[in-house]
C-alpha positions in Angstrom: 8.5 -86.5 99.3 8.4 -82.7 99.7 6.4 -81.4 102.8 2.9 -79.7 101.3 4.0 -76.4 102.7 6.8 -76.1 100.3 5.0 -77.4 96.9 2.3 -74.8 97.9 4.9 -71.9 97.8 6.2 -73.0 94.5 2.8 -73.2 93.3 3.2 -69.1 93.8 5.8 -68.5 91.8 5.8 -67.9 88.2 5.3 -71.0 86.2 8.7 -70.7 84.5 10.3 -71.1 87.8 8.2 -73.9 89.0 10.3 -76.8 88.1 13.4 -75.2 88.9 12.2 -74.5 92.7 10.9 -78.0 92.9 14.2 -79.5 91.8 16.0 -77.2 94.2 14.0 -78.3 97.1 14.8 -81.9 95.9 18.4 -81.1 96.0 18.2 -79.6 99.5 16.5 -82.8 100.5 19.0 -84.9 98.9 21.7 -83.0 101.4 20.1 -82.7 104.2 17.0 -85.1 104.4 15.5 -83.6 107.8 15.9 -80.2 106.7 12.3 -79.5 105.0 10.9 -81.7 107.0 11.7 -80.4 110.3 11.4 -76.1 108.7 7.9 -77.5 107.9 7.3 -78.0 111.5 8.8 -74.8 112.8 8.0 -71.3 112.7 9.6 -69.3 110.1 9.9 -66.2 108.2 8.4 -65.0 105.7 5.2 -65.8 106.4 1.5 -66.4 104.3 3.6 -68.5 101.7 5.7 -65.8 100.7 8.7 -67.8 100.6 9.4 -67.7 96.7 8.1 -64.8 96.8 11.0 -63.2 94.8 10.1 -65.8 92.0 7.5 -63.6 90.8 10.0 -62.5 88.0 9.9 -64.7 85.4 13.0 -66.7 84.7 12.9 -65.4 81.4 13.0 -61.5 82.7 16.1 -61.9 85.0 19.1 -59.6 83.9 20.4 -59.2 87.3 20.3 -61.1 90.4 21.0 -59.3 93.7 21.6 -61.4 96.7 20.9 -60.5 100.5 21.9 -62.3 103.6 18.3 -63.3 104.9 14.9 -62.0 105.5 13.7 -59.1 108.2 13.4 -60.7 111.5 10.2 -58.9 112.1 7.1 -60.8 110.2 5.6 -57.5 109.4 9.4 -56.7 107.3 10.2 -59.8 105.9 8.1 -60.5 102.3 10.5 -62.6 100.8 12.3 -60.2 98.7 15.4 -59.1 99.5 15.4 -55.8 101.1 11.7 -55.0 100.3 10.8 -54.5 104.2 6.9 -54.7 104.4 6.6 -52.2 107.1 8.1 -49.7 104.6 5.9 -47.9 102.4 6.1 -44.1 102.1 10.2 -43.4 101.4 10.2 -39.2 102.7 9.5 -37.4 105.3 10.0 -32.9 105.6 13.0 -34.4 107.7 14.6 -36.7 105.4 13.7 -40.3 104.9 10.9 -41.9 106.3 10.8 -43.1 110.3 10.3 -46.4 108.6 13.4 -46.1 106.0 15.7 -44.8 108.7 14.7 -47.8 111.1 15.7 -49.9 108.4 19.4 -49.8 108.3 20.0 -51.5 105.2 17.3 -50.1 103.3 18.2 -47.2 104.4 21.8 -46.9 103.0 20.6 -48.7 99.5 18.7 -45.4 99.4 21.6 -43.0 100.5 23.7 -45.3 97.9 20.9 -44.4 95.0 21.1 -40.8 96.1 24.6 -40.3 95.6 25.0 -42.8 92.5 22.2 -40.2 90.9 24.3 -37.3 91.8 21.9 -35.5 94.6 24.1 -36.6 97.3 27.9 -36.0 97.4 29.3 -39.2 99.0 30.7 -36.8 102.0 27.5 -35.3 102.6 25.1 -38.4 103.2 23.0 -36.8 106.4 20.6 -34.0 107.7 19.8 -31.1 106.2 21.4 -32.6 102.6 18.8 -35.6 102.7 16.3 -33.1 103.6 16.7 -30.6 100.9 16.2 -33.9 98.4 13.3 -34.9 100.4 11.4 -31.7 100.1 12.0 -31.8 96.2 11.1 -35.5 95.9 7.9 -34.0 98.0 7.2 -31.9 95.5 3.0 -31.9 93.6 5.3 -31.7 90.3 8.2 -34.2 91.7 9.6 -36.6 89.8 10.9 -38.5 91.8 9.0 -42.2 92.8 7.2 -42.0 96.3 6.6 -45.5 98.0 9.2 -48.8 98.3 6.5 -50.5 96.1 7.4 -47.9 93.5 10.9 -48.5 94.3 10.6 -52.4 94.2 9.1 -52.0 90.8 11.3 -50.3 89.3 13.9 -53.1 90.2 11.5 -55.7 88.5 11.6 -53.8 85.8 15.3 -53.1 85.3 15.2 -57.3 85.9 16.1 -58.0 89.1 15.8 -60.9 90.8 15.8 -59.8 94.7 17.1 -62.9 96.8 18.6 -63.7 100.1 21.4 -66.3 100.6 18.9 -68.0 103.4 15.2 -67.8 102.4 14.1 -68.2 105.9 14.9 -66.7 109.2 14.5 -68.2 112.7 15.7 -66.8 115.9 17.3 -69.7 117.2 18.9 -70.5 114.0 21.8 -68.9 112.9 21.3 -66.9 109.6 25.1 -69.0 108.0 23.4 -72.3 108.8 20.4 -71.5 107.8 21.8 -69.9 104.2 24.6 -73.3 103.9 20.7 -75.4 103.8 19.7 -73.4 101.2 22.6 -73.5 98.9 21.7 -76.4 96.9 18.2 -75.0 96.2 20.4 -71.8 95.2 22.8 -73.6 92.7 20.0 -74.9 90.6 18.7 -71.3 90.4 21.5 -70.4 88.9 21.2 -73.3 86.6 18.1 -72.3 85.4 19.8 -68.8 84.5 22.8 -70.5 82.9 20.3 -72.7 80.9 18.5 -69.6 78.8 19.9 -68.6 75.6 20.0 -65.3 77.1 22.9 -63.9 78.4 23.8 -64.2 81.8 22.5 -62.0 84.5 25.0 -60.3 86.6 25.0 -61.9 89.5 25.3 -59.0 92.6 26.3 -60.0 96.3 25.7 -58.4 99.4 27.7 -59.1 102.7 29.6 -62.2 103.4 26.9 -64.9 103.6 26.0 -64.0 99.9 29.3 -64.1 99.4 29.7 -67.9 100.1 27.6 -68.3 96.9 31.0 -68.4 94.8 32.2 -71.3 96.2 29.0 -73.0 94.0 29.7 -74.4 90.6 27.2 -72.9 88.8 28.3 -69.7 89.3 31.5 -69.6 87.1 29.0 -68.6 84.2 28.1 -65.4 85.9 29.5 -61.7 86.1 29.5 -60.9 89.1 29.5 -57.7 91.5 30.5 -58.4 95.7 30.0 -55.5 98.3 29.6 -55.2 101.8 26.5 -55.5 103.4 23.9 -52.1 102.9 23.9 -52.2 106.6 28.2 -51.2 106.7 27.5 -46.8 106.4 30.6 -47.7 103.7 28.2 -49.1 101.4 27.0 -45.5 101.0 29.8 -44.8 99.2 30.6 -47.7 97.1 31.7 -46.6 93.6 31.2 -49.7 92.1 27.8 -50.0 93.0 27.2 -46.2 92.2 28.5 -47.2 87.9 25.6 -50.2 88.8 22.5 -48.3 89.5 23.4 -44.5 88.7 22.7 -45.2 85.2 19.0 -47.2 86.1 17.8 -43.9 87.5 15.6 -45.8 90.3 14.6 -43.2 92.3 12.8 -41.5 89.2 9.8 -42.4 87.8 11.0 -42.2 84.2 
């Protein structure tokens, strides 16, 4: 029997994910019986039953799936979407990025990445008074440009995201790999529920070598997929294949 704890998250998501999440957690529990159990006694992260958070997209909306390596460590960051760090909210500053998008590595480089994939960056030119000049514009009364990681978030949601980590949980005396290898089987039915539509197949988009351990599942031989380092490698910046990804969604623009 699943603990309370994790039926209650489920009960969050939307309802077209609900079976799927329940048969996942089954699955974990059929790996690993003391798994759930003990998690349910522990303190984790994300926090206020945000754990399936991410399943707020319905099933039916997903055209791409992008998978992290684990939430923030910090409870104030970690929401349970990939890379959406609670503590973020306003994304520029007269200087550049926001103090809180610059003390978020990885969130910071997804943004330098967007930058140059729209062409107001030049992939040698990713810093100071170059960020700055794009700030002031995006500052703008008349801007264009989206103003918040809310905005940005929704935008995603939009395009179809689906904004997962590898490991839905972090704890800092549990390493993030083990943590993400208990979470695997919960993460192979997901993808069984995306395999199952008549849809097409979402492109399935990994980030960093714990997401990467994703294609060892069988599930995921239906997918296209997409692997780059992890947004917190300043090489990310300049990934062209994730600049032909997301330069033509525009998601720094309102419209």
């Amino acid at each position: 029997m699943l603990p309370d704890l994790f039926t209650e998250a489920v009960g969050r998501a939307a309802p077209s994910w609900r079976p799927w999440l329940l048969r996942g957690l089954e699955a974990m529990s059929a790996a690993e019986a003391t798994y759930l159990p003990s998690l349910a006694e522990d303190a984790f992260l994300p926090t206020q039953g945000r754990l399936f958070a991410a399943f707020a997209q319905p099933l039916e909306a997903v055209r791409y799936v992008l998978v992290g390596e684990g939430p923030y460590p910090r409870e104030e960051s970690a929401t349970g979407v990939c890379f959406m760090d609670g503590a973020v909210r306003e994304l520029w500053s007269a200087k550049g990025l926001s103090k809180p998008v610059n003390r978020a590595t990885s969130l910071r480089n997804f943004i330098k990445m967007l930058m140059v994939a729209d062409g107001l960056l030049s992939p040698e030119q990713t810093t100071g008074e170059v960020v700055a000049s794009v700030a002031l514009d995006a500052m703008r009364p008349d801007s264009d440009f989206i103003q918040t990681l809310p905005d940005l978030q929704a935008k995603l949601q939009a395009e179809g995201f689906l904004l997962l980590n590898a490991a839905l949980v972090f704890r800092p005396h549990m390493p993030p790999a083990k943590e993400a290898k208990a979470w695997r089987p919960c993460l192979d039915v997901v993808l069984q529920a995306l395999a199952s539509r008549p849809a097409q197949a979402p492109t399935l988009i990994l980030w960093g070598k714990i997401a990467q351990w994703l294609e060892g599942l069988p599930a995921l031989s239906s997918f296209p997929t997409l692997a780059a380092e992890h947004p917190y490698n300043l090489s990310f910046i300049r990934n062209p294949a994730m600049h032909r990804l997301f330069g033509p969604m525009r998601l720094l623009k309102v419209n």
